[in-house]
N, C-alpha and C positions, 0 to 999 in steps of 0.2 A: 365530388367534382362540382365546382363553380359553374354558374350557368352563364356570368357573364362574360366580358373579353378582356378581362385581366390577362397581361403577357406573363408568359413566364420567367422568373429571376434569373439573374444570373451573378455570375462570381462577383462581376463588377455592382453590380446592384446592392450583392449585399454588403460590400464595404460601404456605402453611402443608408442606410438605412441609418435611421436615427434609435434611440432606446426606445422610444414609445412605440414603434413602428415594430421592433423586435419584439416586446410587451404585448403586443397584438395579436402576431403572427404566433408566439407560444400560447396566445390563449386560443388561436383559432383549430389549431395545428399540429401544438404540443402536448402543452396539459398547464391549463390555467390552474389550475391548484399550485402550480410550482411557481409562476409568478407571483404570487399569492403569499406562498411562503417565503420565497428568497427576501422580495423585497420587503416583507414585515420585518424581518431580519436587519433592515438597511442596506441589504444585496442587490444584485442583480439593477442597482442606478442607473450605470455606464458600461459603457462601452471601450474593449480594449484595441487597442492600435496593435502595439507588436507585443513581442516582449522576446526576451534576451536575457539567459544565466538566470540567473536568480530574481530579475525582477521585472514588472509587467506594466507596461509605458499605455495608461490611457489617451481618451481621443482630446479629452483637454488638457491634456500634457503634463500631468503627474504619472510618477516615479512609487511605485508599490512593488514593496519586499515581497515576495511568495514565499510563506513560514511553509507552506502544503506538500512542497515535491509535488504537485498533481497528481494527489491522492495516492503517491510511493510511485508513480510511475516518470518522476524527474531528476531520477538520481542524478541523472548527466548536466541537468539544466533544460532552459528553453532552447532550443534550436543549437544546441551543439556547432560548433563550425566543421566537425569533423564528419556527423554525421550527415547534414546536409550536405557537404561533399560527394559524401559514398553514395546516397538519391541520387544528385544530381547527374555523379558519372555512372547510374544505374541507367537515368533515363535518357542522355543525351547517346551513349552506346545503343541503345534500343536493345536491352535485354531481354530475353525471353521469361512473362512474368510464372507462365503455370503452363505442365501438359501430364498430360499422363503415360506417355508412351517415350520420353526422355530423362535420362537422370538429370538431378541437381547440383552441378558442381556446387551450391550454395549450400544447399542442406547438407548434401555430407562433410563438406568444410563447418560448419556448425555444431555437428553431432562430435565430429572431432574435436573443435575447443571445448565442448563442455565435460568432454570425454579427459581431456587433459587435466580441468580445473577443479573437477571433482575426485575426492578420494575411493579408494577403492576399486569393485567393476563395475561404479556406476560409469560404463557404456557406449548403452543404446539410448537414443532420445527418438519423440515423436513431438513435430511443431503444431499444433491446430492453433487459433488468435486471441482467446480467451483465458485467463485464472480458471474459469468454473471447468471451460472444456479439458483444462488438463487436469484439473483436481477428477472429473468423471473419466476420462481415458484410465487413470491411473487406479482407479476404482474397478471398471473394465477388466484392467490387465490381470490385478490381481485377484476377480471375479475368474477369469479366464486359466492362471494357472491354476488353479486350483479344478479346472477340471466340470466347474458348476455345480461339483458335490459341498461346497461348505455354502451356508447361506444367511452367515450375519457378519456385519462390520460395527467396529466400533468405533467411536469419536467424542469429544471431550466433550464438555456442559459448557465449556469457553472456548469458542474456535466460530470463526468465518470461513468459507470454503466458499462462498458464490451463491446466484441465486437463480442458478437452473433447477430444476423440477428433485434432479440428482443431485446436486451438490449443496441445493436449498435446504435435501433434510438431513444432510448431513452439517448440519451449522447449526451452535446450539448458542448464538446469541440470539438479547430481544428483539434482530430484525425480523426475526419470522413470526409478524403481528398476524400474522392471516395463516389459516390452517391448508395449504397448497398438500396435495399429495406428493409422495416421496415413494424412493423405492425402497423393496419390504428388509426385514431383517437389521433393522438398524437400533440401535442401543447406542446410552450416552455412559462417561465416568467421568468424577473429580479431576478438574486439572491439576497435572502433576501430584496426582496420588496415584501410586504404583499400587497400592491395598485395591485400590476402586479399582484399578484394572484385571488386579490379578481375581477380585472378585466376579468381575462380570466376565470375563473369558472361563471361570469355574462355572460358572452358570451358563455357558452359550455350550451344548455339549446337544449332540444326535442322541437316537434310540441306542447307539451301540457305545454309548458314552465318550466318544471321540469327537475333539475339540469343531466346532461347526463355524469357529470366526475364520472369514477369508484372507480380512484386514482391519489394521485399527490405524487410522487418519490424526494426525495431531499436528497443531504447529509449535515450533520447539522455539517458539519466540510469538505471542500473541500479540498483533499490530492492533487490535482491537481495545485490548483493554491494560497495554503494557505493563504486561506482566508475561516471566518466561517458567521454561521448564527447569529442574536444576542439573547439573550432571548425571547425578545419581539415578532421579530419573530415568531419563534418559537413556543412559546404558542398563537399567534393570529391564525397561522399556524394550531393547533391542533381547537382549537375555531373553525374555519370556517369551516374545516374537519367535525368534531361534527356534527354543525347546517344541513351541506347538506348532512350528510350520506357518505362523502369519505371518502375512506380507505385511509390511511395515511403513506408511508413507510420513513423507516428513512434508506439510503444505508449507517451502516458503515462497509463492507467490510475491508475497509482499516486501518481507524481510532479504531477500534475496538481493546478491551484488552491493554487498558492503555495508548494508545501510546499517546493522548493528555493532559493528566493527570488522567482522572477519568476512571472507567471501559470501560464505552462506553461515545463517547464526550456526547450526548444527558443526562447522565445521573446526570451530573454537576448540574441540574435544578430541583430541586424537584418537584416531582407530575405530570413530563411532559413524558406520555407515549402515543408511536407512537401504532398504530393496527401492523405496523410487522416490526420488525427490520432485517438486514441482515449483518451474518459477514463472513469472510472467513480469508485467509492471514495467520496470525500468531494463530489461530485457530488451525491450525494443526502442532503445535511448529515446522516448518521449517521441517518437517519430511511425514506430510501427505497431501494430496491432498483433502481437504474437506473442503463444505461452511457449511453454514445454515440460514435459516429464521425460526424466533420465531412471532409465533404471538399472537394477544389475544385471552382469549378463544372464546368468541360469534363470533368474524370472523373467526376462523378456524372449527367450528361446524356448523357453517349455510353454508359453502362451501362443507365441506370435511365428515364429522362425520355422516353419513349415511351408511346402509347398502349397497345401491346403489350405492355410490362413496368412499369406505371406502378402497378401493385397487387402486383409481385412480391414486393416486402419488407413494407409495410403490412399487409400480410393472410398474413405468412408465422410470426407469433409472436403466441399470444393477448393478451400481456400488454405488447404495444409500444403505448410511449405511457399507461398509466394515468391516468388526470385526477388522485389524489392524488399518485401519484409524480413528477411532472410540476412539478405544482403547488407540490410541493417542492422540486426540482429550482429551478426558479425562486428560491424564496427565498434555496437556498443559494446560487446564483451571485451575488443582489444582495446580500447577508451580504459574499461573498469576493472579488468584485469591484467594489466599489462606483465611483461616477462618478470619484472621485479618481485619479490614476496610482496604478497598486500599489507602495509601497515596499519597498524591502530591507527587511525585519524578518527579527528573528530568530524571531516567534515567525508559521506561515504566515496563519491568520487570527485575528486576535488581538484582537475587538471583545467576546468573553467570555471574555477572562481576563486578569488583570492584567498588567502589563508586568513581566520580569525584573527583579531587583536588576544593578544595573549590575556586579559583579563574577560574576553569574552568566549573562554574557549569552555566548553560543558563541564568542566569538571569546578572552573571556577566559579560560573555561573551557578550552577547548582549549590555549590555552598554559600553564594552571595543571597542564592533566593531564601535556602534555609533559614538563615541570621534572621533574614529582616523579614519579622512577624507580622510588622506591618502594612505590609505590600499583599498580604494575605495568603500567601503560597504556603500551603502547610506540607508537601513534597514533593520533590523532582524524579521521575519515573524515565524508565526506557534509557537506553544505551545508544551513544554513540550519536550517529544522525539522525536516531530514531529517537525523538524524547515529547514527554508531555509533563504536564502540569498539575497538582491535585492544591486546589486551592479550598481555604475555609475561614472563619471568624480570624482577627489577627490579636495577638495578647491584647494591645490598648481597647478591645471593644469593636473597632472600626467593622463596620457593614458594608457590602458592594448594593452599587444600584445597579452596574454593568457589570458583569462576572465574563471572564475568561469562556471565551469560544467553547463549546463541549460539551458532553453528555449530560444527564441528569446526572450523574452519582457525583459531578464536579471536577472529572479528567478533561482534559486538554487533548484531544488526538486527533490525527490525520484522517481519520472517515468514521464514520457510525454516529458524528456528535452532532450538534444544532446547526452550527456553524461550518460553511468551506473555506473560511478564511482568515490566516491567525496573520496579522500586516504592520506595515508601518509605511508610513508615505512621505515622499517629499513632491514641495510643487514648485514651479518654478519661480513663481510668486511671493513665496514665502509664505503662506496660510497652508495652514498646517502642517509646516514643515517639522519634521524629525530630527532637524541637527542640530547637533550639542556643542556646548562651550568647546567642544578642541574638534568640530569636525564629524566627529561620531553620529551615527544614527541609534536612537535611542530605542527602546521595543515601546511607549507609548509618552504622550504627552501632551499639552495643549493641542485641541484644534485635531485632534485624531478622534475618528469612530470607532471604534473598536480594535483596540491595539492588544498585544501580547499579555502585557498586563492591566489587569482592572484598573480605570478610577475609583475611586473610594469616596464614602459619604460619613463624615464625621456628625454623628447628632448632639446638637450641643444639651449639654446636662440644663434642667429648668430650675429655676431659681431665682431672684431678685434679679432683676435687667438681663434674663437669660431669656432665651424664647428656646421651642422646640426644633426651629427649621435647621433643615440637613445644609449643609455647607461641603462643599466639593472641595474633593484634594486633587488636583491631578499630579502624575508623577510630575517629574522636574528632568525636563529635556536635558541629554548628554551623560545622565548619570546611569550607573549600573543599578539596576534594581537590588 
């Protein structure tokens, strides 16, 4: 606490805050380490005004593309017009947001669409506001059917699941630089190696040689390091589950609501349903804070569905279930599911915002980037709206000074990598503008900081009137990489 008589801020305050003033306030308040790194980055400069669909309008009046979805959770866009609607007539009715002792005409309308959308008996749902909370609800349940007598779970060597205490050590990427406790009974396997799993579930066995795994967690599309599971998998995956009685989660959090092509990636596959699926992210159209796990009936009745245990999770998280979140929830699903079969688009929900130019639709782009060696792209990864970049040396020689947004190992993705920002800008001024000979906005070019694709640094070969200095290529505005 402040000893002096600084007021306290308010809503309008903080619109008028300048960058340096926000730069302050996160080193005072937040965590100056992060200021620290965004802006070594070239990040965290300015300041955003609004933003709308797909792009995000600063306070000095440039126009920036958002490559990000917000981090998978904008599949709808920024501020939807539909879903701000559904708030607004949330909150000008004066809805009731949370009780405990009234049902939800929103959540059981909820549990219903997802109950509709998904194959199989997946259900039953339970809302809490988090990826992680529902990936450990769901961990939970299948700790719970099972009675407390089995006591190991397993999860792939590639998977993010969250970074709760529970869902931390079940995630076997390099984000868990720090050794945080987890809970007990946890084992990793080969992604998408059916050997690796069938081995370690031969290995997880009681004194009486009877199988001790609860559950085995996988995501059947990894947003992380795009790369997915194959069918085969998959349904071997479900196979072996079956035979020894484990519950079987499929985390798509991320992937979830189109963004790979199909509603949910898993669902590409006829007749292959997981016991609980889990989604969040784009879930709550960019607007709400809520997950969910659906599972099937017999697993969630033999855990839950007693008198005994029938308020063990409703009453276990204050904020399960919200009437606006909820209520959102709702809109976004009839937004990105609507009564139509869901089509292969390229773009995952695509009713606020234009359709691609046909030369820039993924399939073509992707072979555009392949050709041209020189642009550095050495593969195009992920499906659908979900795609990233594996960039390296190009045939003619050519080296990056700026490389493609993204991990160390040189992928391009939506979270885990250096960079939150894969862009392109226009100004109203024309510096730095993106637009191309016919109109088009190009992924980079002149007068852009860090655009979709590298600049490039040609070093000139030494020789009689040659010198060593690097000479810049930038692309060439309007053209397709």
């Amino acid at each position: 606490m402040t000893s002096d008589a600084t007021p306290l801020l308010t809503v309008d305050d903080c619109e008028r805050l300048s960058t340096s003033q926000v730069h302050e306030l996160y080193r005072a308040h937040v965590n100056k380490s992060q200021v620290s790194l965004m802006t070594s980055f070239g990040f965290g400069r300015e300041l955003v005004d609004h933003a709308e669909g797909s792009w995000i309008h600063t306070r000095d009046g440039r126009r920036i593309l958002d490559f990000t979805g917000g981090v998978g959770v904008l599949n709808h866009g920024h501020n939807h017009p539909r879903i701000l609607a559904a708030r607004r007539r949330f909150q000008e009715q004066r809805r009731m947001e949370v009780h405990k002792t009234y049902f939800s005409p929103y959540i059981a309308a909820l549990g219903h669409n997802l109950a509709r959308l998904l194959p199989g008996d997946l259900n039953l749902s339970f809302f809490p506001n988090s990826g992680a909370e529902a990936v450990e609800g769901a961990v939970k349940l299948a700790y719970k059917y099972h009675g407390g007598r089995r006591q190991q779970i397993l999860h792939a060597d590639i998977s993010f699941h969250g970074k709760l205490l529970g869902s931390g050590s079940l995630t076997g990427s390099a984000q868990n630089a720090f050794a945080f406790p987890g809970i007990p009974g946890v084992s990793a396997f080969r992604y998408g190696d059916l050997d690796s799993v069938r081995q370690a579930v031969a290995g997880a066995r009681d004194a009486k040689g009877r199988c001790d795994v609860y559950a085995i967690l996988i995501e059947p599309f990894s947003a992380s390091t795009m790369t997915e599971c194959s069918e085969e998998f998959l349904r071997g995956l479900r196979e072996l589950c079956t035979a020894e009685k484990i519950v079987l989660i499929f985390d798509e959090i991320y992937t979830g609501w189109g963004k790979t092509g199909s509603l949910f990636h898993f669902m590409r596959y006829p007749d292959l349903v997981p016991d609980v699926v889990t989604t969040s992210k784009s879930f709550g159209g960019g607007k709400s804070s809520i997950s969910a796990f659906v599972a099937r009936e017999p697993v969630f009745r033999t855990a839950y569905d007693s008198l005994g245990d029938a308020m063990l999770q409703s009453t276990s998280t204050t904020y399960y279930g919200f009437g606006e979140e909820t209520a959102t929830a709702l809109e976004a699903v009839n937004i990105a599911a609507p009564p139509a079969p869901i089509p292969e688009s390229p773009c995952a929900v695509a009713p606020y915002a234009p359709p691609l130019p046909a030369d820039r639709r993924p399939a073509d782009l992707r072979r555009g980037l392949r050709r041209s060696g020189r642009l550095l792209v050495r593969r195009a990864l992920g499906s659908h709206g979900h795609r990233s970049l594996r960039v390296g040396a190009g045939r003619d020689g050519l080296r990056t000074d700026r490389t493609v947004p993204g991990r160390r190992d040189g992928t391009v993705g939506p979270h885990g990598g250096h960079h939150p920002f894969h862009r392109r800008t226009e100004h109203p001024h024309g510096a730095g503008s993106q637009r191309g000979r016919h109109g088009r906005g190009s992924a980079g070019g002149e007068g852009h900081d860090g655009g979709l694709v590298p600049r490039r640094v040609r070093t000139r070969r030494t020789g009689p009137g040659r010198t060593d200095r690097p000479q810049r290529h930038p692309l060439r505005p309007g053209r397709l990489p």
